[in-house]
C-alpha positions in Angstrom: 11.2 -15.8 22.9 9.5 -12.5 23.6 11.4 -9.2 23.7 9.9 -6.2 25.4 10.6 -2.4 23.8 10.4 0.5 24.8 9.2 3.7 22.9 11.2 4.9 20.5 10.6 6.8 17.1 10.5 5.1 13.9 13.3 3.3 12.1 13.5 3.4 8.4 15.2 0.1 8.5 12.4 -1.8 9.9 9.0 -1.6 10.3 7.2 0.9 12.6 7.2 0.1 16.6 5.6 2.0 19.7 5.5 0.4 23.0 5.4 -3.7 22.2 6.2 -6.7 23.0 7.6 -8.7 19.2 6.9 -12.7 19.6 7.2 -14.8 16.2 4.0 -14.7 14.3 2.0 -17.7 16.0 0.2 -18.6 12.5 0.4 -22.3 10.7 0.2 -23.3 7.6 -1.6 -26.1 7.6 -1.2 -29.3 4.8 -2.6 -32.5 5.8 -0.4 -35.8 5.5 -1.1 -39.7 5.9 -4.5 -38.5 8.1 -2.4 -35.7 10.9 -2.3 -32.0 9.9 0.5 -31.1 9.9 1.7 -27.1 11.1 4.4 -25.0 9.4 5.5 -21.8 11.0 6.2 -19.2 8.4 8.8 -18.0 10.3 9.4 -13.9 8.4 5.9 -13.1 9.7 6.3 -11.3 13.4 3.3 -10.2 15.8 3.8 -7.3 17.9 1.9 -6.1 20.8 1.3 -1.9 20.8 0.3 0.0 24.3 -2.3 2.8 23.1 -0.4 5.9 22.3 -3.9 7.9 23.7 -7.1 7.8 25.0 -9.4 9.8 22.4 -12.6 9.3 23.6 -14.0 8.1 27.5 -17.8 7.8 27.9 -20.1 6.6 30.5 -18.5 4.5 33.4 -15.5 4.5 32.7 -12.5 5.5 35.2 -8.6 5.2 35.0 -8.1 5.0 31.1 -4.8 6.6 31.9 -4.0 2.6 33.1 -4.4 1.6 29.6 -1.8 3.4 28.2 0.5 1.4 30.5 3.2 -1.2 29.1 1.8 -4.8 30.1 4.1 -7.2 30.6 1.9 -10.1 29.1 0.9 -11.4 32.2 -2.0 -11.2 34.0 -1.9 -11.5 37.9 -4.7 -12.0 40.9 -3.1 -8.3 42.2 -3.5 -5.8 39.5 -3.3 -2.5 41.4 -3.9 0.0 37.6 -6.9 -1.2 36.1 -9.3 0.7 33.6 -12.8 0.2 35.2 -15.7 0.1 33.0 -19.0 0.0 35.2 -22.1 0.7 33.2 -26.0 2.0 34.7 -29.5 1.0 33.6 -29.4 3.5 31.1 -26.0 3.6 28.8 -23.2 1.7 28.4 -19.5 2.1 28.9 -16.8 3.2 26.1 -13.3 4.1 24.9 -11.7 5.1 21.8 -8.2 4.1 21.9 -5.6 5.8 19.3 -2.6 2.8 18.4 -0.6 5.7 16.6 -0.3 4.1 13.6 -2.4 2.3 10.5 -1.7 -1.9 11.5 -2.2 -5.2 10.0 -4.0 -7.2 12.9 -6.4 -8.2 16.0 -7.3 -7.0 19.4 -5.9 -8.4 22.6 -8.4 -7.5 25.5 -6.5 -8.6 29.0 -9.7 -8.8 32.3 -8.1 -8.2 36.0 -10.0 -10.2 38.8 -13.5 -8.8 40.1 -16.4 -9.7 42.0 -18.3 -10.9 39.0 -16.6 -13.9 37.2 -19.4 -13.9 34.2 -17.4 -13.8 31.1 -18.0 -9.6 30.1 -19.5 -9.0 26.9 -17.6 -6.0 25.1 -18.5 -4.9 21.6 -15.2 -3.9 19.6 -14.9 -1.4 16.1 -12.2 -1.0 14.3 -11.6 1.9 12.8 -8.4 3.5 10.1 -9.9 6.8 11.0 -11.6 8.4 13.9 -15.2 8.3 12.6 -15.1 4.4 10.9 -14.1 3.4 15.2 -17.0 5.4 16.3 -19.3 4.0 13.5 -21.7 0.9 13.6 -22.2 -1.2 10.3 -25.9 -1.9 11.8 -26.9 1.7 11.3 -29.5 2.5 8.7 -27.7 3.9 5.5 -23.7 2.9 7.1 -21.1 3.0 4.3 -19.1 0.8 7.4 -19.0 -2.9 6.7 -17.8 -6.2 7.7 -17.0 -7.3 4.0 -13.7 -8.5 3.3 -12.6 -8.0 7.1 -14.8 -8.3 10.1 -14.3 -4.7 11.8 -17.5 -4.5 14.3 -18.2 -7.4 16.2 -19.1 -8.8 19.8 -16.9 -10.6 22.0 -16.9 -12.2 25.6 -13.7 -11.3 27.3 -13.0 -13.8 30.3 -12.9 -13.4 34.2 -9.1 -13.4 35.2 -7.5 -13.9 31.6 -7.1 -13.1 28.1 -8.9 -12.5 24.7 -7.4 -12.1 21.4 -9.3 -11.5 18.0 -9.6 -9.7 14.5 -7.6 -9.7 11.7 -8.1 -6.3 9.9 -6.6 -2.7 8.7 -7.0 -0.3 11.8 -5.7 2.3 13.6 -8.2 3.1 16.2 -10.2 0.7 18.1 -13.6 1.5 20.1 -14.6 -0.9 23.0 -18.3 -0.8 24.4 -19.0 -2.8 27.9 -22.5 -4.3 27.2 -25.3 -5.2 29.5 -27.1 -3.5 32.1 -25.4 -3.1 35.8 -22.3 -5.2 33.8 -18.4 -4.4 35.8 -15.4 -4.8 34.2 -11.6 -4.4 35.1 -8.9 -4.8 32.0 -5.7 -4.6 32.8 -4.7 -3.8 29.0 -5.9 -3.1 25.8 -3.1 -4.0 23.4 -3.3 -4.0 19.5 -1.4 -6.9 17.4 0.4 -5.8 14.8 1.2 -8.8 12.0 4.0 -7.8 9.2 6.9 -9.4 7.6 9.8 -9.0 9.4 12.2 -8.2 6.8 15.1 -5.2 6.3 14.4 -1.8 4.4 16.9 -2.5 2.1 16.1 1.0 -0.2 16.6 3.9 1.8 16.1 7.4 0.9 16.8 10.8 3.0 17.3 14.0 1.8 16.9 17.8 2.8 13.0 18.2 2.6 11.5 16.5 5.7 8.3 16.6 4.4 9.7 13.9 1.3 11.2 12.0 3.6 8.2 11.1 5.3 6.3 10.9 2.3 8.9 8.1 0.8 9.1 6.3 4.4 5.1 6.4 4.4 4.8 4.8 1.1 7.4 2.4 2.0 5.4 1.3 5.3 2.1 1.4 3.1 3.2 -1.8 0.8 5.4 -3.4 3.3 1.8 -3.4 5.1 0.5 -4.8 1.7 2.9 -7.9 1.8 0.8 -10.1 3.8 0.5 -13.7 2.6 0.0 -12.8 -0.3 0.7 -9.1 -1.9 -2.9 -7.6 -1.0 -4.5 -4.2 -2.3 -5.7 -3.1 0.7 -5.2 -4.4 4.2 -8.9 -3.6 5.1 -10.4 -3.9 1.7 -10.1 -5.7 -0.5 -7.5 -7.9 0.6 -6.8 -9.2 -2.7 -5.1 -9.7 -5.0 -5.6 -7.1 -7.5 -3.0 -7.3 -10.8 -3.5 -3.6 -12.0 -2.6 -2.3 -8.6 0.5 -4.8 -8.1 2.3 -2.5 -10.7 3.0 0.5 -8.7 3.4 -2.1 -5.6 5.9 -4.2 -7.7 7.7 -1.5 -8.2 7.9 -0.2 -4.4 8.4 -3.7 -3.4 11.6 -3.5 -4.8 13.0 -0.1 -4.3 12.5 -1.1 -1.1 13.2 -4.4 0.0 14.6 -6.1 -3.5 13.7 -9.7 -4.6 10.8 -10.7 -2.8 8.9 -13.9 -2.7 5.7 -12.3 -2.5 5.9 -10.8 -5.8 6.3 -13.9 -7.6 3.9 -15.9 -5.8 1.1 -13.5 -6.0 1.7 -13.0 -10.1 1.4 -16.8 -9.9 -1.4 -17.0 -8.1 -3.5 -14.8 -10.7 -1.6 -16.2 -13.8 -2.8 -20.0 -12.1 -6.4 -19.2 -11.0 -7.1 -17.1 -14.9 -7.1 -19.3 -18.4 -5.1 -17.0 -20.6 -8.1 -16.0 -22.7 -9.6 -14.2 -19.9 -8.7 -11.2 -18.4 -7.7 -11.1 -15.0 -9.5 -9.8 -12.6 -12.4 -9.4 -15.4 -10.3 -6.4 -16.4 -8.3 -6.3 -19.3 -6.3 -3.7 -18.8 -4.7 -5.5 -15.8 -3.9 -8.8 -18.0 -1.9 -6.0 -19.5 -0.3 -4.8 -16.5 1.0 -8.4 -15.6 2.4 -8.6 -18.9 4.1 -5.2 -17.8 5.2 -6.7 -14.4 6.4 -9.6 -15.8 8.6 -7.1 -17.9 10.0 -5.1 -14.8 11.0 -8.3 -13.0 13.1 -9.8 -15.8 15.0 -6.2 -15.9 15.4 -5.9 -12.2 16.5 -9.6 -11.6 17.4 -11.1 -14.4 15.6 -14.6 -13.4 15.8 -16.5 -16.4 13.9 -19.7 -15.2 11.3 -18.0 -13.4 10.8 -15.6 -17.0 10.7 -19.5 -18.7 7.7 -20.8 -16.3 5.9 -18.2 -17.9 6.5 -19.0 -21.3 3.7 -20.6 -22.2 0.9 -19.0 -20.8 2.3 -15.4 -21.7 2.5 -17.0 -25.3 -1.1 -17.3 -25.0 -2.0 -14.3 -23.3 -0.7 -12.1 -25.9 -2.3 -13.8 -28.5 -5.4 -13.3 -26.6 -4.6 -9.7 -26.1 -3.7 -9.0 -30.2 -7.3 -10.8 -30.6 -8.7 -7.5 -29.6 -6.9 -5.0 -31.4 -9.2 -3.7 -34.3 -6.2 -2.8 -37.2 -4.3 0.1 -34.7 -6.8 0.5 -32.4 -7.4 -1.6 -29.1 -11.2 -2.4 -28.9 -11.2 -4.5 -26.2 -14.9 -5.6 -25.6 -15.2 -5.6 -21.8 -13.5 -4.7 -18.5 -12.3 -1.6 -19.5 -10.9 0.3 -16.6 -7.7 2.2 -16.0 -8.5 4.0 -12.4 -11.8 5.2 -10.4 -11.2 8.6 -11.4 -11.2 8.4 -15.1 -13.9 5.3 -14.9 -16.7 7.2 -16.4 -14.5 9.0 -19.0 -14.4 6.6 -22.4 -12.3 8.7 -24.0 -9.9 8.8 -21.4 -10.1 5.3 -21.0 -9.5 4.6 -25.0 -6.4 6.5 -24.3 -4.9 4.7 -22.0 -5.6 1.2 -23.0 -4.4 2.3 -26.0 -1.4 3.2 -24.5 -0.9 0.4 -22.5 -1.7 -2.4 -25.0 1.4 -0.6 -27.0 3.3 -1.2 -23.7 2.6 -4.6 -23.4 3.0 -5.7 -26.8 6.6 -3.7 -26.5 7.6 -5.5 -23.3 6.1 -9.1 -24.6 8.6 -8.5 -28.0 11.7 -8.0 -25.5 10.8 -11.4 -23.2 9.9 -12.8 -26.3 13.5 -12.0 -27.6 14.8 -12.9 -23.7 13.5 -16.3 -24.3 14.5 -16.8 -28.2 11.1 -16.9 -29.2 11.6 -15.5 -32.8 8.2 -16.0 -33.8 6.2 -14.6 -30.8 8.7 -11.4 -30.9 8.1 -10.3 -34.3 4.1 -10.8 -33.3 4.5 -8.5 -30.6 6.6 -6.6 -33.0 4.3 -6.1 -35.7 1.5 -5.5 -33.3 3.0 -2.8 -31.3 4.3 -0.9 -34.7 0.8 -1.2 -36.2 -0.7 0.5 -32.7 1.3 3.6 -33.2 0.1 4.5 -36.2 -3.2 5.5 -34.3 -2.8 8.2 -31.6 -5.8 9.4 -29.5 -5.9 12.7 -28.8 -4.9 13.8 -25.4 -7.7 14.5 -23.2 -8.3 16.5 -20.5 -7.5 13.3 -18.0 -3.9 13.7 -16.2 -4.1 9.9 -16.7 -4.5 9.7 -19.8 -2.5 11.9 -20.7 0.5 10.3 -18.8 0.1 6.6 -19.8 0.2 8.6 -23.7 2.9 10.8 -23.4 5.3 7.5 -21.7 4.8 5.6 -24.7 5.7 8.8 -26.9 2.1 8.8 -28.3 2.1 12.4 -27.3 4.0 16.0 -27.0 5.9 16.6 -23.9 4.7 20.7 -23.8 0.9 19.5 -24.2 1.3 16.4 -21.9 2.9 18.9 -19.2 0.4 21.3 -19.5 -2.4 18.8 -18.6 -0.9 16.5 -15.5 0.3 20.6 -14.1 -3.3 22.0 -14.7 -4.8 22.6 -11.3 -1.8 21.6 -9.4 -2.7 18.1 -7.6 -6.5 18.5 -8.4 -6.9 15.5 -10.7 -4.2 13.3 -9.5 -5.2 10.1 -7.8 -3.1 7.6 -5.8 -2.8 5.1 -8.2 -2.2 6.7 -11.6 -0.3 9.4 -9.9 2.4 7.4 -9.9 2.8 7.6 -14.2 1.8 11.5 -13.9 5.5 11.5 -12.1 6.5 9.6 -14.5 5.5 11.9 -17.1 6.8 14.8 -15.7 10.1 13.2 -15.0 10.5 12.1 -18.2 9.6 15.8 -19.8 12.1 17.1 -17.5 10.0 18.7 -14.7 11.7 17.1 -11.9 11.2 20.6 -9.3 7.3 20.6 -10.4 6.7 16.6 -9.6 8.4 17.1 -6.6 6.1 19.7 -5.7 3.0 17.4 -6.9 4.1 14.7 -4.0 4.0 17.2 -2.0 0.8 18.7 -2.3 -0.8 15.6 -3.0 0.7 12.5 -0.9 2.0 15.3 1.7 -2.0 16.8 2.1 -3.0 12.9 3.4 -0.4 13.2 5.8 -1.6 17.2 7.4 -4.8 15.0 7.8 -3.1 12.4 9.9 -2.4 9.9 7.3 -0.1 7.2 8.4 -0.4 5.1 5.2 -1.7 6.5 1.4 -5.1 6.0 0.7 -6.8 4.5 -2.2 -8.1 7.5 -3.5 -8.0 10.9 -2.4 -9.8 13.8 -3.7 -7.3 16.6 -3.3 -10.0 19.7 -3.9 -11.6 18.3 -0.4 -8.7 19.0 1.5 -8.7 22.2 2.7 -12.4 22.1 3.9 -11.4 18.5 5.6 -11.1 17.5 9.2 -8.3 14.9 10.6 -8.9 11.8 10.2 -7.1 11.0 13.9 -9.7 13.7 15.5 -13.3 13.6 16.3 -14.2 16.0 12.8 -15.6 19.0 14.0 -18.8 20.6 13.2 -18.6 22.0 9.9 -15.5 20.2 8.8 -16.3 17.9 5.5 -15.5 14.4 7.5 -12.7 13.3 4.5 -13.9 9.5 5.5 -17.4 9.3 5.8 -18.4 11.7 3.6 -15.9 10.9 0.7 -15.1 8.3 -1.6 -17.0 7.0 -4.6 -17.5 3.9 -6.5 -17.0 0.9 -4.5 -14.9 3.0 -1.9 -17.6 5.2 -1.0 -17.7 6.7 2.7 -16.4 4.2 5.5 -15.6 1.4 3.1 -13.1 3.7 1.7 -9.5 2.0 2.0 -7.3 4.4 3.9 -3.3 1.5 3.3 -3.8 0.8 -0.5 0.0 -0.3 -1.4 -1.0 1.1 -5.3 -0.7 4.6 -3.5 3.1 4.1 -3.2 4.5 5.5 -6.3 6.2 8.7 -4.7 8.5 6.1 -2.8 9.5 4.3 -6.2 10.0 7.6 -7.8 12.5 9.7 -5.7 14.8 6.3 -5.6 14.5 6.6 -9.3 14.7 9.9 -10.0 16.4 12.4 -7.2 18.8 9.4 -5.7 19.1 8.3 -9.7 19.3 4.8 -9.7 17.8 2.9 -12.8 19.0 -0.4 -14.6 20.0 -0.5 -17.3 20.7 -4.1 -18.3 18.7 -7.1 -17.1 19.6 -8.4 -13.2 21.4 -5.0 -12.3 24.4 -5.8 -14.3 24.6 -2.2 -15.6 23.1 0.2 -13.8 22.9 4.4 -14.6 22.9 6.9 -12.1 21.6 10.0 -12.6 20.1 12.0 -10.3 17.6 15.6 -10.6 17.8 17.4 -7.2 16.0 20.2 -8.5 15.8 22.8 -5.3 17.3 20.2 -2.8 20.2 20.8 -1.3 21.7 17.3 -0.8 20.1 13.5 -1.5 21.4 10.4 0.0 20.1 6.4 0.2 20.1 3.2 -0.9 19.1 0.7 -4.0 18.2 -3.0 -3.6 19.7 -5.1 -6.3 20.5 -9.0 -6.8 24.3 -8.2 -6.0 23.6 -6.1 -2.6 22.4 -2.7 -2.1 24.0 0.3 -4.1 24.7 3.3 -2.1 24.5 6.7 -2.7 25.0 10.4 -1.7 24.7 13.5 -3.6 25.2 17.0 -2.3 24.8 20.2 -4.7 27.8 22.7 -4.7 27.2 26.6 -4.5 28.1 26.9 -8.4 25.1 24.3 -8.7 27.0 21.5 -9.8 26.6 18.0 -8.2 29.3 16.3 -6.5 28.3 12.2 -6.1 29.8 9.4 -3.6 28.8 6.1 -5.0 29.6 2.6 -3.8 28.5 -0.2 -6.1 28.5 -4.2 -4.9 30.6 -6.6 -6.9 28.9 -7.7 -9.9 27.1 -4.2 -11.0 29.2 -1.8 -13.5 28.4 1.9 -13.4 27.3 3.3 -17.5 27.1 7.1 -18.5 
């Protein structure tokens, strides 16, 4: 069944829409059985059609773009009156740059009208999540553009009287070249297809600064993008699955939409394809993390047989991980990595290995005890008390810093001082999520709100529809949009930034680790935290700082937990709460 919409504005509830058609995601999954293949529908998956929201860019032959932006009905006819024509000379070709509105997951659908010419019309097409990676060409001496991990530039014949549909990236923009000398072409539409799990946003979270509402509704649409088949980094690059930035992801995942299937199968994915005496990934510090996440789920669900499939492998993993602690000191031999920013600080990194291997070995004790594993918790006992006796000293790094000062390896005054230094020069999207943290737990509630504002709120004043996955705050102000043509003397935030293996165009601009602020005003302004494993208990307490009022929701195992607060003119707090059966509110 297809169901056409009409424009409307986006719905916190569900994902994102513009002008579309939504049909049930046409991909199999294939298995084959006795010699046939047999197809499986995966049934939450949805694809939608999206009309161009604007035409950014028409060169060359091209007339009646304004026919593009056109609701099709999905059906091509022999009598198409409002056609785009693209007609190109000896000496040029024919283009557009077409603006979807918003960062997708998906293809291209590329619908001909009838002409003189019944040739099959050769188009090239370039995706883009910015302006300048549509109008770029990976064949270019010295391009920072690729086709790695997602094929974004390509050629396609589009046929006489019908339909073409391909691609399967991260995009926003899309360029289309007519190519050939003297070649016509008529398209009746250009539609993007936009692929995403259909499912409810169960979290919700609305309060009286606008500009953190859209930063928590962004985050939220950033991972949702993220939970493809599998729960992905990047929907452009990488497309994997990377354990390190599944923490931050985890943890939107279910502020947002609760107990998902993703989640597990993507931990067990990792955990299947890695022995337990390698780290995974090649990095050791995210064998740490999925000891971490492994944690978080157990609190949050309280799934006992899933925590006792991973008995035996997180057994063997932490004895692997206590194999490279020297006395209190981690000295972990290779992969050493906590984020880009901090990747050619070793002190920095120290730190926070340091701090994270306390973590794990903390969280591995309390599974241990979850399980009745007597023996395993008093090793992860012992190891974690031996760890504390060494502190590094707190570096100039906001990361390191933060990771420290959340395992009270650190002062909360010298800590504060550090992630505040510079405002949001220093943060980055992935470890800005445990600089909140930090700050939270020191009791600076007004000044991390200000942070996500500065920070995750500056992506969005340069047309950010998703968070990025890594963003250099001190360029900002010199920057051009990214949903613009970057104007002479503006520093082109996309092509010319980045570093590492993001540099320029290959920079990922939906990386679902860049979704903390969305886990952290459900946690910390609404005030919902668990306090005993599955929900059971849970505390609400809630730091509106300057806001005036705070309102939402909270996934849990039992149904969602609803909240309002709204701040009285002596300053107190007056709180509406409704809990579902099952969850008992504690001081």
């Amino acid at each position: 069944m297809v169901r056409c919409w009409g424009r409307r504005p986006w719905l916190p509830d569900r994902c994102p829409v513009f002008r579309k058609e939504r049909v049930v995601s046409v991909r199999t999954l294939s298995r084959v059985q006795e010699g046939k293949s047999v197809q499986r529908q995966d049934a939450e998956f949805v694809s939608e059609y999206i009309t161009p929201t604007r035409i950014m860019l028409a060169e060359g032959g091209v007339t009646g773009t304004e026919n593009l932006l056109r609701p099709y009905c999905g059906q091509v006819s022999t009598n198409e009156p409002n056609v785009c024509i693209f007609r190109n000379g000896k000496d040029g070709r024919s283009s557009v740059l077409l603006d979807f509105g918003k960062e997708i997951q998906g293809g291209i659908q590329i619908v001909r009208a009838m002409s003189g010419d019944k040739a099959a019309a050769r188009f090239r097409v370039c995706f883009g999540e910015s302006v300048s990676e549509a109008l770029s060409s990976v064949d270019e001496a010295g391009a920072t553009a690729t086709n790695e991990h997602s094929v974004r530039d390509f050629e396609i014949s589009v046929p006489w009287l019908g339909a073409v549909e391909y691609g399967n990236t991260g995009f926003r923009f899309v360029r289309l070249d007519l190519l050939g000398e003297d070649a016509e072409a008529l398209l009746v539409a250009v539609r993007a297809i936009s692929r995403y799990r259909d499912i409810p946003y169960v979290g919700q979270f609305r309060c009286s600064d606008e500009r953190l509402n859209q930063i928590w509704q962004t985050g939220a649409y950033t991972v949702h993008l993220s939970m493809q088949e599998y729960l992905w980094d990047g929907i452009k690059r990488d497309r994997l699955v990377w354990i390190g930035d599944m923490h931050p992801e985890v943890m939107a995942v279910n502020t947002v939409f609760g107990d998902h299937k993703v989640v597990r199968k993507s931990l067990d994915y990792v955990r299947n394809s890695t022995p337990p005496t390698v780290w995974m990934n090649g990095i050791c510090s995210y064998s740490l993390w999925w000891i971490i996440i492994q944690h978080h789920l157990y609190e949050y669900y309280g799934d006992i047989a899933y925590l006792r499939e991973q008995h035996a492998y997180l057994t063997e993993l932490l004895h692997t991980v206590m194999a490279n602690f020297d006395g209190s000191k981690e000295n972990f031999k290779d992969g050493r990595f906590i984020d880009w920013p901090t990747s050619e600080k070793p002190d920095a990194i120290h730190a926070g290995l340091q701090a994270l291997s306390v973590r794990a070995m903390e969280a591995g004790a309390d599974m241990a005890g979850w399980l009745g594993d007597s023996k395993l918790k008093e090793e992860c006992s012992a190891a974690a008390l031996k760890l504390r006796e060494y502190k590094p000293s707190v570096t100039s790094s906001k990361q390191a810093a933060a990771l420290l000062y959340l395992e009270n390896m650190a002062g909360a005054d010298e800590v504060r001082d550090v992630i505040l230094a510079g405002g949001a020069n220093g943060f980055s999207s992935f470890m800005g999520y445990y600089m909140l943290e930090a700050l939270a737990k020191s009791g600076n509630y007004d000044e991390a709100m200000k942070m996500i504002s500065e920070y995750w709120g500056a992506m969005l004043d340069l047309g950010a529809t998703t968070f990025w996955e890594d963003f250099d705050y001190s360029k900002a102000a010199g920057a051009g949009r990214i949903d613009e043509i970057v104007p002479e003397g503006k520093y082109d935030i996309h092509a010319d930034g980045g570093a590492y293996c993001y540099v320029g165009l290959r920079h990922s601009f939906c990386h679902g680790w860049a979704s903390g602020p969305t886990t952290w005003l459900s946690s910390h302004v609404l005030g919902v935290e668990p306090v005993e494993p599955g929900f059971k208990k849970v505390r609400i307490n809630p730091h509106l700082g300057s806001l005036e009022w705070v309102e939402g929701s909270y996934p849990t195992p039992y149904g969602p937990i609803t909240v309002s607060h709204r701040k009285s003119a002596d300053g107190s707090v007056k709180s509406s709460i409704h809990l579902p059966k099952g969850v008992r509110l504690v001081k």
